[in-house]
Wavefront OBJ file of the C-alpha trace (Angstrom):
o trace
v 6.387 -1.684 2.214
v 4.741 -5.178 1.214
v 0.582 -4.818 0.347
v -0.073 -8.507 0.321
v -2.711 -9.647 -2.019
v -6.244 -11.481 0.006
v -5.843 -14.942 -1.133
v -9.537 -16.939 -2.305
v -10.497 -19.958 -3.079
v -12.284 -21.588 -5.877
v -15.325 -21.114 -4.477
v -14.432 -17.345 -3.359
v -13.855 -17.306 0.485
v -10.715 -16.055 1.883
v -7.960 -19.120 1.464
v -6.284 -18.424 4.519
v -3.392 -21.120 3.993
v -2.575 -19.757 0.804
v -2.851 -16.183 2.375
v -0.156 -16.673 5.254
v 1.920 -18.601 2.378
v 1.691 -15.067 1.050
v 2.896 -12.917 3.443
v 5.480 -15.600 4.830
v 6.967 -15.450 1.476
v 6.589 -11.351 1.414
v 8.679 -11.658 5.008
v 11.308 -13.779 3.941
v 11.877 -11.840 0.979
v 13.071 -8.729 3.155
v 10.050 -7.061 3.658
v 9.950 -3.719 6.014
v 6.561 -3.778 7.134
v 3.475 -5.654 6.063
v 0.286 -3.667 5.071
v -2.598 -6.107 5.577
v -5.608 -5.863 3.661
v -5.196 -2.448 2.438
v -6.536 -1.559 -1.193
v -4.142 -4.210 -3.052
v -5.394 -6.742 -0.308
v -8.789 -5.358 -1.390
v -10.379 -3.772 2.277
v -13.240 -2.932 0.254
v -14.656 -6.550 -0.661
v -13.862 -8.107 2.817
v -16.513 -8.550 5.638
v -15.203 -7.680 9.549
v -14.726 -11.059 10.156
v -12.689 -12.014 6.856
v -10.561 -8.931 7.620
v -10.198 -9.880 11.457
v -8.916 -13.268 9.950
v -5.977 -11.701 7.775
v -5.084 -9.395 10.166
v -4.467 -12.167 12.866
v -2.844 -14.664 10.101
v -0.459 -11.752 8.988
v 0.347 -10.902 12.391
v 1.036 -14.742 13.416
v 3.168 -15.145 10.249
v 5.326 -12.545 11.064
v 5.648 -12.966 14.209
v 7.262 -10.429 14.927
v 9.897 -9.959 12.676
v 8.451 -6.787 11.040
v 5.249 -4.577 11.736
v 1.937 -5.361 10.416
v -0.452 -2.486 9.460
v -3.863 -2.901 8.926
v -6.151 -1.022 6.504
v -9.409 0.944 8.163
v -11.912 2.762 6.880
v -15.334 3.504 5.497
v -17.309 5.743 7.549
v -15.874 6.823 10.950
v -18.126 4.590 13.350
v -16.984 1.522 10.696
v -13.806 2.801 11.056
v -13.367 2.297 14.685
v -14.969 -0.923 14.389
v -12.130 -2.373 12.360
v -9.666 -0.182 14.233
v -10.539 -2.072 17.168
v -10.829 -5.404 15.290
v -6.814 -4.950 13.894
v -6.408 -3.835 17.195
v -8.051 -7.195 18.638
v -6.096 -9.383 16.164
v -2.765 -8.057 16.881
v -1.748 -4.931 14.647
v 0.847 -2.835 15.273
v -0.959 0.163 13.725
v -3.375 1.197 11.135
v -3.504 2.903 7.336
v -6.583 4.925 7.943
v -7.659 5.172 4.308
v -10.297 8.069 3.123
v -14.156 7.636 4.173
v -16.182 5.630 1.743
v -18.324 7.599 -0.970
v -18.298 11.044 0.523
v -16.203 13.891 -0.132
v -16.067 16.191 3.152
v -14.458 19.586 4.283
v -11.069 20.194 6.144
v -13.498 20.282 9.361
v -15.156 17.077 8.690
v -11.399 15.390 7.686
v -10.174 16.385 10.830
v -13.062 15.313 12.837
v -12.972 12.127 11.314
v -9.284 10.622 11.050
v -8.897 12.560 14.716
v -11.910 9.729 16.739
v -10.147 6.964 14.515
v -6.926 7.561 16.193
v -8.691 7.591 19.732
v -10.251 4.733 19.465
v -7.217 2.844 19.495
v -3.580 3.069 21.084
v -2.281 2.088 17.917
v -0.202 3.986 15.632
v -2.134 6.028 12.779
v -1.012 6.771 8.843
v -3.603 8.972 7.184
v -4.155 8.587 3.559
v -4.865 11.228 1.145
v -6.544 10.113 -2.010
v -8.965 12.494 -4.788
v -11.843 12.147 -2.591
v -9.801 12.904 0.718
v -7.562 15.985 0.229
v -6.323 17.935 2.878
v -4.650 21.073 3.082
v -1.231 21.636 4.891
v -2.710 23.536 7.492
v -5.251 20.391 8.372
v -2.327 18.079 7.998
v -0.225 19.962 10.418
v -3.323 19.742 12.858
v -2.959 15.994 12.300
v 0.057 15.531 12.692
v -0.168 17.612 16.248
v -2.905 14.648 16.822
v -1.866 12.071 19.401
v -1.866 8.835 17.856
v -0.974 10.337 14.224
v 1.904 9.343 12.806
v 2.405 9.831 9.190
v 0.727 11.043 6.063
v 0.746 8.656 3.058
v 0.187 10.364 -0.607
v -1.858 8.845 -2.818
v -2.658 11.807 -5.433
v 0.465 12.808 -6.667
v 0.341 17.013 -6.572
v 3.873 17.057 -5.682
v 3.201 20.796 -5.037
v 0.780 19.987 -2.261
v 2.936 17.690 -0.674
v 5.697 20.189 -0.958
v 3.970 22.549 1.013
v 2.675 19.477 3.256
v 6.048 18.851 4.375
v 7.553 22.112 4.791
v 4.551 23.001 6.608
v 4.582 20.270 9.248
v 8.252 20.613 9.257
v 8.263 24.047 10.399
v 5.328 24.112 13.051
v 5.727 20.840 14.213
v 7.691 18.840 16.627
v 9.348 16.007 16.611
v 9.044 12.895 13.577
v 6.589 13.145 11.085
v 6.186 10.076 8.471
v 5.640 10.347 5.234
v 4.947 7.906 2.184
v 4.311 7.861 -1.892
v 0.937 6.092 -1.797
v 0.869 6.296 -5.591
v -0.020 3.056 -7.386
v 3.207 2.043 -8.896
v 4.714 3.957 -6.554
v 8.205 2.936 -7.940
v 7.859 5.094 -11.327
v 7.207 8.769 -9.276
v 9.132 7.981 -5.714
v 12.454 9.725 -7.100
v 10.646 13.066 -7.670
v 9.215 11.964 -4.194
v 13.014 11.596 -2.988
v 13.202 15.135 -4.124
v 10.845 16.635 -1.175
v 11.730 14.460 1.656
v 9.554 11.570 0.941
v 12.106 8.574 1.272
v 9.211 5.770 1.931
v 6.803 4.344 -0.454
v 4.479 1.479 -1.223
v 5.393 -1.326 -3.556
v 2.839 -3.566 -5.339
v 5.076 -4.958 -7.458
v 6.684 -6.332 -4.304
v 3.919 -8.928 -4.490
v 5.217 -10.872 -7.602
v 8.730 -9.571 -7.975
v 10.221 -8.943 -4.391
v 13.693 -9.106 -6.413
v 12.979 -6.414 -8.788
v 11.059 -4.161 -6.025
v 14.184 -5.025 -3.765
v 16.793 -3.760 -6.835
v 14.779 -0.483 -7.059
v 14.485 0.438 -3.608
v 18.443 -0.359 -3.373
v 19.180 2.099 -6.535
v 16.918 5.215 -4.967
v 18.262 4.419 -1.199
v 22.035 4.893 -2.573
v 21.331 7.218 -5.298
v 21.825 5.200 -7.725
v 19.851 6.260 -10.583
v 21.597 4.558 -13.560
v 20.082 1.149 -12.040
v 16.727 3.051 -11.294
v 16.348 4.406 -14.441
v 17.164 1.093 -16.354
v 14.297 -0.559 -14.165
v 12.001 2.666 -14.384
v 12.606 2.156 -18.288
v 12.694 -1.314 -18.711
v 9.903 -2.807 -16.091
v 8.143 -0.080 -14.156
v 6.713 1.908 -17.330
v 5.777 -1.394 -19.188
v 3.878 -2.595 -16.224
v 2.328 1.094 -15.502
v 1.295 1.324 -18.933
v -0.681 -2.174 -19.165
v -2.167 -1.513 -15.546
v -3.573 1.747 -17.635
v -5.003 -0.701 -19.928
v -8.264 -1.587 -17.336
v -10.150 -0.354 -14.276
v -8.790 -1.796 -11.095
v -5.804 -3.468 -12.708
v -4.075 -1.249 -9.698
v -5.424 -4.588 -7.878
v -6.488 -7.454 -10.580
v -2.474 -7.373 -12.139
v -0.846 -7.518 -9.410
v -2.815 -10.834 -8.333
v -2.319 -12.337 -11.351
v 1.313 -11.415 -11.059
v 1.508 -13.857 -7.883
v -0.389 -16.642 -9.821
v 1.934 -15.882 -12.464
v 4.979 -16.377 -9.854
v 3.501 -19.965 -9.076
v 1.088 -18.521 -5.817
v -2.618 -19.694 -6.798
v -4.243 -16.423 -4.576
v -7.252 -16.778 -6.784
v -9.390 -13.925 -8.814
v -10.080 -10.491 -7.599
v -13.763 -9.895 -6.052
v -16.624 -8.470 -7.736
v -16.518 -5.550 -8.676
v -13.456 -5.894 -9.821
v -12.794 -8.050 -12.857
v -9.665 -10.481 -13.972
v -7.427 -9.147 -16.579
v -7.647 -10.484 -20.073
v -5.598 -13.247 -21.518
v -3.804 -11.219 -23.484
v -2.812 -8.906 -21.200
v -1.472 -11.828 -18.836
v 0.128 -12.776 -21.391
v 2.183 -9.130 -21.557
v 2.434 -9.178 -18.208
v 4.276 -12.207 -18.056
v 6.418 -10.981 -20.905
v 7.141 -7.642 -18.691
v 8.003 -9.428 -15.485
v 10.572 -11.570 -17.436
v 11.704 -8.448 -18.827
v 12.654 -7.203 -15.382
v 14.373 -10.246 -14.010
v 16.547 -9.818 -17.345
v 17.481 -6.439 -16.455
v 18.185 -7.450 -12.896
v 20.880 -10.227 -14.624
v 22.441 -7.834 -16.799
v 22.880 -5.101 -13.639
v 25.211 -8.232 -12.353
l 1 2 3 4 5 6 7 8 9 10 11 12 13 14 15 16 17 18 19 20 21 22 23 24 25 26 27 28 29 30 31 32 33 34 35 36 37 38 39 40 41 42 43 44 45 46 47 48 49 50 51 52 53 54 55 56 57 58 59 60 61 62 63 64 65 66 67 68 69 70 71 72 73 74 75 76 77 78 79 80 81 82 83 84 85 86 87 88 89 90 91 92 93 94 95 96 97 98 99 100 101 102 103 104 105 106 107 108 109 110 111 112 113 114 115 116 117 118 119 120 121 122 123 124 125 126 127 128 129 130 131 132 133 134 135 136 137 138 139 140 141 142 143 144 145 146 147 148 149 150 151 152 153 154 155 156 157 158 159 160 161 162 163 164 165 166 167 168 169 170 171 172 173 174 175 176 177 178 179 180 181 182 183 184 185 186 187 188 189 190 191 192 193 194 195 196 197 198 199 200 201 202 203 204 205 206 207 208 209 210 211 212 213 214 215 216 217 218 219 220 221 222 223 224 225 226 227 228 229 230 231 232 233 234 235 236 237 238 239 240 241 242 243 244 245 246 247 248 249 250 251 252 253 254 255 256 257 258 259 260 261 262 263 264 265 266 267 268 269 270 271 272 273 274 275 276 277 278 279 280 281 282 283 284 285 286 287 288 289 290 291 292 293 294 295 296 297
């Protein structure tokens, strides 16, 4: 799954050339699906219009080809709003990520992620993150929920999700998706493999479609000698200086694309740019992995 990066200029609007450059690249490179201005394409710092913008570039650039998904969320009347606006521009369905600030009760969860999914007849993925987590017996009520599709994990108590998935599996019909929302999702998404959890987000996918490509390969075949030489080699390096600063989840993998030869500008306030010196490593790791991906040849 490709999270393409909002592209800005120097003065710090939305660069919409550069953007569609972006996820035409993303596309070309074998992309499944294209997640539009989700948290790597930083929802949080764009305006309705901006994110109308992206939605509608992404969709035109892909024309097709693969789905486009566009981030929601804030409160639930904002929600809808930008539901409707992805909706408007041409999305094929919608990552409903957790409500802004608040932390609220199974009841309120439900309530919540249950009017997005009416508002639109698009195609809904919940995400769980620490200030959104749901119990199995809410999740199998969602997934029971017209219009709710999947369930993507993005706080990592494998025992939760366990129970998650053998829950909905056992009182609920038909296909139920899940994902590893995990940033990084690369270094957990075998013990993800483990519970039935064969789809996952890739950031990395951004500035090294190759490598991301190479890894998803290894875990589709089971090949774990090649997964574990990139898990060793690339993934932990680059998980390990994205632990380095606050919102390098975001900031590192932009500067990965401008590293790759893709000016998609800084991140927005209040995020901040990495510092030279851990560019610097982060060049260092990403030439590590396309070494590794030679001597796998």
């Amino acid at each position: 799954m490709f999270f393409p990066v909002t592209a800005y200029g120097p003065d710090g609007s939305v660069d919409l050339d550069v953007y569609r450059a972006h996820v035409r690249r993303g596309v070309e490179a074998g992309a499944a699906a294209v997640f539009a201005c989700c948290g790597t394409g930083e929802f949080h710092a764009l305006v309705p219009e901006e994110f109308e913008a992206c939605v509608r570039a992404a969709v035109e650039e892909t024309a097709g080809r693969v789905p486009v998904v566009a981030g929601v969320g804030y409160g639930t009347a904002l929600a809808v709003r930008y539901a409707r606006l992805a909706e408007a521009a041409g999305a094929d369905g919608l990552l409903a990520m957790p409500p802004y600030l608040v932390i609220a009760g199974q009841e309120g969860l439900l309530r919540h992620y249950r009017e997005v999914a009416a508002a639109t007849p698009l195609p809904v993925i919940v995400y769980q993150r620490d200030n959104a987590v749901f119990t199995p017996e809410t999740v199998v009520e969602l997934a029971r929920t017209d219009g709710i599709i999947g369930f993507k994990d993005g706080l990592g108590d494998l025992d939760l999700m366990q129970r998650i998935v053998s829950a909905v599996r056992t009182e609920v019909h038909g296909d139920f998706l899940y994902f590893n929302g995990l940033p990084t999702a690369e270094q957990t998404q075998l013990a993800y493999r483990g519970l039935g959890v064969t789809l996952y987000s890739s950031a990395v996918f951004c500035f090294a479609p190759e490598i991301a490509l190479a890894f998803y390969e290894a875990h589709r075949t089971g090949d774990d000698t090649t997964a574990h030489r990139l898990l060793d080699g690339f993934y932990r390096p680059f998980v390990e200086l994205r632990a380095q600063g606050r919102g390098y989840a975001v900031a590192l993998v932009k500067a990965g694309v401008r590293l790759r030869g893709l000016d998609v500008g800084e991140v927005r306030p209040p995020l901040h740019e990495p510092s030279e010196d851990h560019v610097k490593q982060l060049a260092q790791v990403i030439e590590r992995g396309y070494a590794l991906l030679d001597e796998g040849k």
